[in-house]
C-alpha positions in Angstrom: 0.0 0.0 0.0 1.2 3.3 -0.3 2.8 5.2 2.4 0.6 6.7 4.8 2.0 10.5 5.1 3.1 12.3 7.9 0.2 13.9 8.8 -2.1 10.7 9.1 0.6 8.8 11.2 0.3 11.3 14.0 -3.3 10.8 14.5 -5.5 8.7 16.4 -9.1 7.2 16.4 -10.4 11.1 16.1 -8.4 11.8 13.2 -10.0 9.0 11.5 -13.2 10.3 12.5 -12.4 13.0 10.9 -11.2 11.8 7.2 -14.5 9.3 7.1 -16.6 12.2 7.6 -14.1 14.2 5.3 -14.8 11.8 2.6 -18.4 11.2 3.2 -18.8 14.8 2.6 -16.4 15.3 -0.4 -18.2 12.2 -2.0 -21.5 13.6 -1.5 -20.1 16.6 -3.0 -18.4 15.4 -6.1 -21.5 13.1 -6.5 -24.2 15.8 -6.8 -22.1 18.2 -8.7 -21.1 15.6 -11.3 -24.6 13.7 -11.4 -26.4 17.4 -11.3 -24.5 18.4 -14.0 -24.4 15.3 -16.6 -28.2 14.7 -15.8 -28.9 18.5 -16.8 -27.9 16.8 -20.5 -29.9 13.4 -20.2 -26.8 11.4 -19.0 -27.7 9.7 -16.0 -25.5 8.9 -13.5 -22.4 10.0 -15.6 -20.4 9.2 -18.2 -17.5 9.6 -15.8 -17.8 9.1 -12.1 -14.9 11.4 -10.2 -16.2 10.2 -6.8 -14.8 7.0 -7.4 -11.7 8.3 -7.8 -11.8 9.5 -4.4 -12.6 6.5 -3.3 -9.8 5.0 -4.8 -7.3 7.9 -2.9 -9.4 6.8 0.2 -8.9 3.2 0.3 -5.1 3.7 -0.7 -5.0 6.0 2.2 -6.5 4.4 4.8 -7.4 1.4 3.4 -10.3 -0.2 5.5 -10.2 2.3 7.8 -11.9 4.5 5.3 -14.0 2.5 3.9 -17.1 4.1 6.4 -16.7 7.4 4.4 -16.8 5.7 1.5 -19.9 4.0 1.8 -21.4 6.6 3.6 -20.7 9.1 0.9 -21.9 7.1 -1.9 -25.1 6.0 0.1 -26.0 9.9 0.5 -25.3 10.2 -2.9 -27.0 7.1 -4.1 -30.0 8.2 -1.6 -30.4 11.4 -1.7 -28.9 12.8 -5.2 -30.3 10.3 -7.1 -33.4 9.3 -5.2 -32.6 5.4 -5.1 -34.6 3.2 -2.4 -32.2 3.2 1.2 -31.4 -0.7 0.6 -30.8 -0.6 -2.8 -28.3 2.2 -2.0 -26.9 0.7 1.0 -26.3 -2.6 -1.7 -24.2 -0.2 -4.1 -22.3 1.6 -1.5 -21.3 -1.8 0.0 -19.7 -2.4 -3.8 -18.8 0.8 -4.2 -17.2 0.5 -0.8 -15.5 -2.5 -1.2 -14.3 -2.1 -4.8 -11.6 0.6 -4.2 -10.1 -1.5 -0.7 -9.7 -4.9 -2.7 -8.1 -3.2 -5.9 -5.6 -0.7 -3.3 -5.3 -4.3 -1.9 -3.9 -5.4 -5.5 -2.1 -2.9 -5.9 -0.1 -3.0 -3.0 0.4 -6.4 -3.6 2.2 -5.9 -7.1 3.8 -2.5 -6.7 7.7 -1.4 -6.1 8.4 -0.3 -2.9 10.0 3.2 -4.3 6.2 4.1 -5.3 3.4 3.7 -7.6 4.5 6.3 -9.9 8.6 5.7 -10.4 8.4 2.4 -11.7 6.3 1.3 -15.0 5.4 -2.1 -13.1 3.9 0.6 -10.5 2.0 2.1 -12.8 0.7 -1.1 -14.4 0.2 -2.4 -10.5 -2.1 0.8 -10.0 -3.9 0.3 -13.6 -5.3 -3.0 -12.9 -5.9 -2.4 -9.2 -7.3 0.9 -8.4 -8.4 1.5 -11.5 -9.4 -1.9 -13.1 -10.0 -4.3 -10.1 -12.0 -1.2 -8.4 -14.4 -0.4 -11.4 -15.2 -4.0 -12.0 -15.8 -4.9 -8.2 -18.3 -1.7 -8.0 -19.5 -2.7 -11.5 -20.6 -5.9 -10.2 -21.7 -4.9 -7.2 -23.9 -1.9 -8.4 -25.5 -4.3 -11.5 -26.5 -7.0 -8.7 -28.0 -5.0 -6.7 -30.1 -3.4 -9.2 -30.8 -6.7 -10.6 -31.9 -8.5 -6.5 -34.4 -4.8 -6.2 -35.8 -5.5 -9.7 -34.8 -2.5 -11.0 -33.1 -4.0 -14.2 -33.5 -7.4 -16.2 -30.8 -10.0 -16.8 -30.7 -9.1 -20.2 -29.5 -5.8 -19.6 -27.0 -6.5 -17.2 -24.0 -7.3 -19.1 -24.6 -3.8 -20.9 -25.1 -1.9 -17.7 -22.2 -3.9 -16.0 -19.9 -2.3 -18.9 -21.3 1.0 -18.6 -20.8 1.2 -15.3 -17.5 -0.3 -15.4 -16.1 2.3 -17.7 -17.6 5.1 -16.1 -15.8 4.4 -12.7 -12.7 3.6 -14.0 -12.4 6.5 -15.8 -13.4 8.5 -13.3 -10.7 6.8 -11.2 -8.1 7.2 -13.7 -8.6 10.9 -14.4 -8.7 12.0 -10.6 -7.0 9.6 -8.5 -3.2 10.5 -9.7 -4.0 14.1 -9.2 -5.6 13.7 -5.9 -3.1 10.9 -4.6 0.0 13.2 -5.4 -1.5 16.3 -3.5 -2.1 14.0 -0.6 0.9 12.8 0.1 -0.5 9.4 -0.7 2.3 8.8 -3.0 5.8 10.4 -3.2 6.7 12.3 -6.4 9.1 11.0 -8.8 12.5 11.8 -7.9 14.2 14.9 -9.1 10.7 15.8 -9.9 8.9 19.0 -8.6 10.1 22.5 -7.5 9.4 24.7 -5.0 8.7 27.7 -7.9 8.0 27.6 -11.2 10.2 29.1 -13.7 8.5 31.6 -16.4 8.7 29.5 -19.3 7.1 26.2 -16.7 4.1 28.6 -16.2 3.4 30.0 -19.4 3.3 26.6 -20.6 1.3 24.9 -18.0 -1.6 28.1 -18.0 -1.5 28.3 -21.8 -2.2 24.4 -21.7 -5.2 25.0 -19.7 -6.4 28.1 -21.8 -6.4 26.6 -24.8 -8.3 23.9 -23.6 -10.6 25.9 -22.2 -10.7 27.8 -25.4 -11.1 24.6 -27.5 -13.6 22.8 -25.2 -15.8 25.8 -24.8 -15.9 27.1 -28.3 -18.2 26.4 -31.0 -15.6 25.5 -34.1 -15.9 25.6 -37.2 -16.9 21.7 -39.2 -14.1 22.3 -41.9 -11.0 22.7 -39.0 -9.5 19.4 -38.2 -9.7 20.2 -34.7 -10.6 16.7 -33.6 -7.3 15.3 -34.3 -4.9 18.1 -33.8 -6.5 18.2 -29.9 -4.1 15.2 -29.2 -1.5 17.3 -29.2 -2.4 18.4 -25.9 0.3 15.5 -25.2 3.2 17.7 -26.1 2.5 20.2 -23.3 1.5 17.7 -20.8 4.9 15.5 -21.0 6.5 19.3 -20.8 5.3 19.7 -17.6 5.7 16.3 -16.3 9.6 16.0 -17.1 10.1 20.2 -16.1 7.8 20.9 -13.2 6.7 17.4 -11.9 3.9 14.6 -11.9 1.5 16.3 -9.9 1.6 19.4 -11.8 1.3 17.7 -14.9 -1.5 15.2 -13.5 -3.6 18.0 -12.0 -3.8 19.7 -15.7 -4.8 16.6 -17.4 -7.3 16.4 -14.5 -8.5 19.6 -15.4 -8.5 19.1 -18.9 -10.9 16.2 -18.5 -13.2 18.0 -16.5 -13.3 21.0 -19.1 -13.2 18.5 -22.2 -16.4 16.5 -20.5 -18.8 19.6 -19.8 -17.9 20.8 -23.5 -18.3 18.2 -25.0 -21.8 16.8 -22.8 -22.5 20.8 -23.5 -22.4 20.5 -27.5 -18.7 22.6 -27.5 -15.6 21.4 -28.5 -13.7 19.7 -31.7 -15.7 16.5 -31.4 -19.2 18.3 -31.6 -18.4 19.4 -35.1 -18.7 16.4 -36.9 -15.2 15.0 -37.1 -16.2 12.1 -34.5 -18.5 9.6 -34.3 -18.9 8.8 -30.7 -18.1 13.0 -28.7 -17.6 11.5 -25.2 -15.7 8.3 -26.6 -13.1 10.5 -27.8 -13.4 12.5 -25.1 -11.9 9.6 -23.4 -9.7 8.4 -26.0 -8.1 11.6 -25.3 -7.7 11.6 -21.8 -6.6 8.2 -21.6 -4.0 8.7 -24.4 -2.7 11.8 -22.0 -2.7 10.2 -18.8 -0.9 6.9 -19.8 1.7 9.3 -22.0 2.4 11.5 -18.6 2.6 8.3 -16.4 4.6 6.0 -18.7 7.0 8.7 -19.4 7.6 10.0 -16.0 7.8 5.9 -14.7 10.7 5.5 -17.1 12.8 8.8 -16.3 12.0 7.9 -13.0 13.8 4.9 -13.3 16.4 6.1 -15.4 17.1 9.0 -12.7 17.1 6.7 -9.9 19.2 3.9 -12.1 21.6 6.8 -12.5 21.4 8.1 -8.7 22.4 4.3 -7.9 25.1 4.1 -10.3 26.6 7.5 -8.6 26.7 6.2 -5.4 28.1 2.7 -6.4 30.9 4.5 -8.3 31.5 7.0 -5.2 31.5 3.9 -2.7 33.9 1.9 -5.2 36.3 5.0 -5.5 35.6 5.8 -1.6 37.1 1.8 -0.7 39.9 2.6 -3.6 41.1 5.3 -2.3 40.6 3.6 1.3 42.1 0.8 0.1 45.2 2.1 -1.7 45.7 4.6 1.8 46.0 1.0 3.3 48.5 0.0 0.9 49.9 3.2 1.2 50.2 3.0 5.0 51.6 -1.0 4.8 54.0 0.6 2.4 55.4 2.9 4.7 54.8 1.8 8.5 56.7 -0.8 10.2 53.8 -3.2 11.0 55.0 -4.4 14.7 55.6 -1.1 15.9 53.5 1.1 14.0 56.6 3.4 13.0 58.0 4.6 10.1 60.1 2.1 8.1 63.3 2.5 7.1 62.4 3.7 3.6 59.6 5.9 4.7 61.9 7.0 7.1 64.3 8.0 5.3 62.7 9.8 2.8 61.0 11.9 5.4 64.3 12.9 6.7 66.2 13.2 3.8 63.0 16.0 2.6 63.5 17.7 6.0 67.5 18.2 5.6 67.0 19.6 2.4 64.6 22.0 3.7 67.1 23.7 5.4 65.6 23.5 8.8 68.9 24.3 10.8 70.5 23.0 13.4 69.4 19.4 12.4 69.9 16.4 15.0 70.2 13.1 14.0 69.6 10.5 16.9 69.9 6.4 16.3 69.8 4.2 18.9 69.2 0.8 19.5 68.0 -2.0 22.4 70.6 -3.6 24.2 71.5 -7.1 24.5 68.4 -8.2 22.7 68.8 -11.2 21.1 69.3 -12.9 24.2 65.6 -11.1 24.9 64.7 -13.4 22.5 66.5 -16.2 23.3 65.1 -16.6 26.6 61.8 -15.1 27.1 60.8 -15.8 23.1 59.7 -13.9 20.3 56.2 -12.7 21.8 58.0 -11.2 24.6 60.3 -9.6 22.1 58.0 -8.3 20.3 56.1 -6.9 23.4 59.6 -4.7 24.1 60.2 -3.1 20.7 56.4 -2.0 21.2 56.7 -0.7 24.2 60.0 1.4 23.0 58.1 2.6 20.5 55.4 3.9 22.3 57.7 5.3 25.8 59.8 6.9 23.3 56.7 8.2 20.9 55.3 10.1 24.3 58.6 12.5 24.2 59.2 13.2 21.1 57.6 16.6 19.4 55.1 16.9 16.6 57.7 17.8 14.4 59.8 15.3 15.1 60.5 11.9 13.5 60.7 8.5 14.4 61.4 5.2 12.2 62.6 1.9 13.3 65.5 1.3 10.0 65.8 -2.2 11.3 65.8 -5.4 13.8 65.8 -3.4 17.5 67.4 -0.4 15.8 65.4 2.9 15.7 65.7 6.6 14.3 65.2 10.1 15.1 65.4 13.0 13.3 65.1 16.4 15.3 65.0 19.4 12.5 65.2 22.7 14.0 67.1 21.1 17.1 70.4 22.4 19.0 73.6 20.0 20.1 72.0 21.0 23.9 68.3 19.9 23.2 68.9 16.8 21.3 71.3 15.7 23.6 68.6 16.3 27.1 66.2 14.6 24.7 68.5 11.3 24.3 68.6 11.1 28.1 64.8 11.3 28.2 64.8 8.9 25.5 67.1 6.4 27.4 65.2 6.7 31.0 61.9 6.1 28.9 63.7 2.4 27.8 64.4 2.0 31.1 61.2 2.0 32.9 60.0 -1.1 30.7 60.1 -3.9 33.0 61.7 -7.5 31.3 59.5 -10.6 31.6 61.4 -12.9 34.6 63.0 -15.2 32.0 65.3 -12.4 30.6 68.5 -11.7 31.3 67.9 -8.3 33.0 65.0 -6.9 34.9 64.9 -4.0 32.6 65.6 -2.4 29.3 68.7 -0.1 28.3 69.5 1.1 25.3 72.6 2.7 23.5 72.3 6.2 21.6 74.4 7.7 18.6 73.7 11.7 18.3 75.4 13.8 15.3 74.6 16.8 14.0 74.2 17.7 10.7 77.5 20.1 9.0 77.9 23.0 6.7 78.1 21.4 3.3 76.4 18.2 4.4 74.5 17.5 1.9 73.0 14.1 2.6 71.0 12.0 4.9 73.0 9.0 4.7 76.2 10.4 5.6 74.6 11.7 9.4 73.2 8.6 9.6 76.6 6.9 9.7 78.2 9.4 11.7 74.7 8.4 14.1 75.3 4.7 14.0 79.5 5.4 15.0 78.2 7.2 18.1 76.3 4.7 19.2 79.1 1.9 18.2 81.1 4.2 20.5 78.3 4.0 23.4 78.2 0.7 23.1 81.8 -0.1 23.4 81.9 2.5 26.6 79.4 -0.1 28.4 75.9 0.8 26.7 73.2 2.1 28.3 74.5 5.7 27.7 74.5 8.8 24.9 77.5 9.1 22.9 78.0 12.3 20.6 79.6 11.8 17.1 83.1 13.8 16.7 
């Protein structure tokens, strides 16, 4: 079923109150101004029955919760408009009643979930449901019942059976969309409908419905081929259905019925001058040619639009998990993946960029874990592991945004300290090496806790290179090493 709007999901049992009576009364209304009308020209009820249009609206609304408007509605009508016996019009309301709830019942069942109106299965769902199933349930119900009160003869049922048939399904097909759309009962067509129309959206849509006021209302001459050239009508209204939007589109072929119907019951219009057989035939020939036009057409933009919104997003995700994806990479590339450090290469290059930037003095610290091997020899490679982590991270939490840090390989790590004096880099190698020492060593290794030797150099006039610090780094800490570890050593 269609999606009950906002302003229906709010209420309770007195809002429903409310829309029965609101029907009831809008039924009654449409009834005796279309049957008042039509009868004022011998057609009796009407060639085209509007209030079962709103019936239709009403049992996609509320389904059987409006179904008491309904039949209350048409029994007034039935009643009082057209003078019928009470229970031969409490038998035709009951169809009339019933009719729209099991075709907005068949409808639901077969329609997209996106809407009736976006999908051409949705509009084929609402063709044989509301429209088709409705008329031929009311149909049947309405002949019966003139047939159990005596009121018509078997023979003439099958006639009277069509007749009402197409005169509710038309009037269901030339209101309902309109009606529906206004409602809320159905959503619009995406990227359909703005807010304002633009001046060339206007002109068109009120020209539309002045000329067929012109055409319908005019007296025209028998030689002017008016009769066929009126189906051009079509142009304007799949205009204003791909510009503006369905509803505004639906709402002026609804209009254009209602004008092209009095004309034409009134003796006005291109199909009173002769050029066709049958005036109210073509009448809806017309109509229907319109309607399915605007509804086929906007059902396959629809889908088209939406197809095209989908593809969108499935190329945005696929580049979104690309570019996620090849960040990964990106990261694996460059990140040692134990310690979360720059590797060597990374490393390096980062360095070797910040040198040549010129940011003087320039600091170059390498250090390394000592004894560690036997680390690994006696507490294993889990608790090994578990160290160079933890060096990482106590030596991460002094370090300076600016600064950085690589592990260039095994338990050896790197620091490079741009815009750094002999004097800082040196107090932050001591911070470095009492960071290493507050890590506690599992009770299989060979020392409660670990130390760590550290190489400093500074970068020269006419230095020119990263890998020439670096090795003037790695003699320092040789040296600190050799002096007993544990310890900062300064390259000469």
């Amino acid at each position: 079923m269609a999606a009950t709007p906002d302003w229906c999901q709010r209420g309770g049992l007195e809002l429903w109150i409310g829309l029965n009576l609101g029907v009831a009364l809008a039924y009654l209304g449409l009834g005796w101004a279309v049957g008042r009308f039509f009868a004022a020209y011998g057609l009796f009820p009407a060639p085209i029955w509007l209030p079962a249009g709103l019936a239709g609206v009403a049992a996609m609304l509320g389904g059987p919760r409006l179904l008491p408007g309904v039949f209350l509605g048409s029994f007034l009508v039935n009643a009082g408009v057209f003078g019928s016996a009470p229970p031969l019009a409490a038998m035709i309301s009951a169809g009339n009643a019933l009719g729209p709830w099991a075709g907005a019942v068949l409808t639901r069942r077969f329609r997209p979930h996106t809407g009736l109106f976006t999908r051409f299965r949705g509009v084929v769902a609402f063709l044989a449901g509301v429209v088709l199933l409705h008329a031929a349930l009311s149909a049947a119900g309405g002949t019966l019942s003139l047939w159990l009160a005596g009121e018509a003869p078997a023979g003439a049922l099958p006639g009277i059976w069509s007749r009402w048939l197409l005169c509710d399904a038309g009037g269901t097909f030339f209101f309902a969309p309109s009606l529906a759309l206004w409602l809320g009962v159905e959503r619009i067509p995406a990227d359909a409908g703005h807010t304002r129309l633009a001046p060339l959206d206007a002109t068109v849509w009120f020209g539309t419905a002045g000329l067929a006021l012109l055409v319908f209302l005019s007296k025209l001459p028998p030689a002017l081929p008016s009769a066929q050239l009126v189906f051009l009508l079509a142009v304007p209204l799949s205009w204003i259905a791909l510009r503006i939007s369905l509803r505004a589109a639906y709402t002026l072929l609804t209009l254009i019925c209602v004008i092209a119907s009095a004309g034409t019951v009134a003796g006005y219009g291109p199909f009173q001058n002769g050029g066709a057989g049958n005036p109210m035939q073509s009448v809806g020939l017309l109509i229907v040619l319109c309607a399915m036009n605007v509804l086929t057409l906007l059902a396959l933009v629809s889908e088209r639009r939406e197809a095209e919104v989908a593809l969108a997003e499935a190329n945005l995700l696929l580049e979104r998990r690309v570019s996620e994806r090849t960040a990964e990479l990106r990261r694996l590339a460059e990140t040692d993946v134990l310690t979360g450090l720059a590797n060597r290469r990374c490393f390096m290059a980062a360095a070797e960029a910040a040198l040549q930037r010129g940011g003087r003095p320039f600091a170059l610290i390498a250090f390394d874990l000592d004894h560690f091997k036997s680390i690994y020899d006696t507490a294993g490679h889990a608790a090994g592991d578990t160290v160079l982590r933890l060096a990482a991270e106590r030596c991460t939490a002094q370090l300076r945004q600016r600064d950085l840090f690589g592990r260039i390989g095994g338990e050896e790590f790197a620091i490079a300290l741009p815009v750094t004096g002999r004097a800082e880099a040196r107090r932050l190698a001591e911070q470095l090496r009492l960071a290493l020492a507050s890590i506690t060593l599992p009770p299989a290794a060979p020392r409660p806790r670990v130390s760590g030797s550290f190489g400093l150099a500074m970068a020269e006039e006419g230095e020119d290179g990263l890998e020439g610090l670096l090795r003037r780094a790695d003699l320092a800490l040789y040296a600190a090493k050799h002096a007993g570890r544990d310890q900062v050593c300064e390259a000469v």
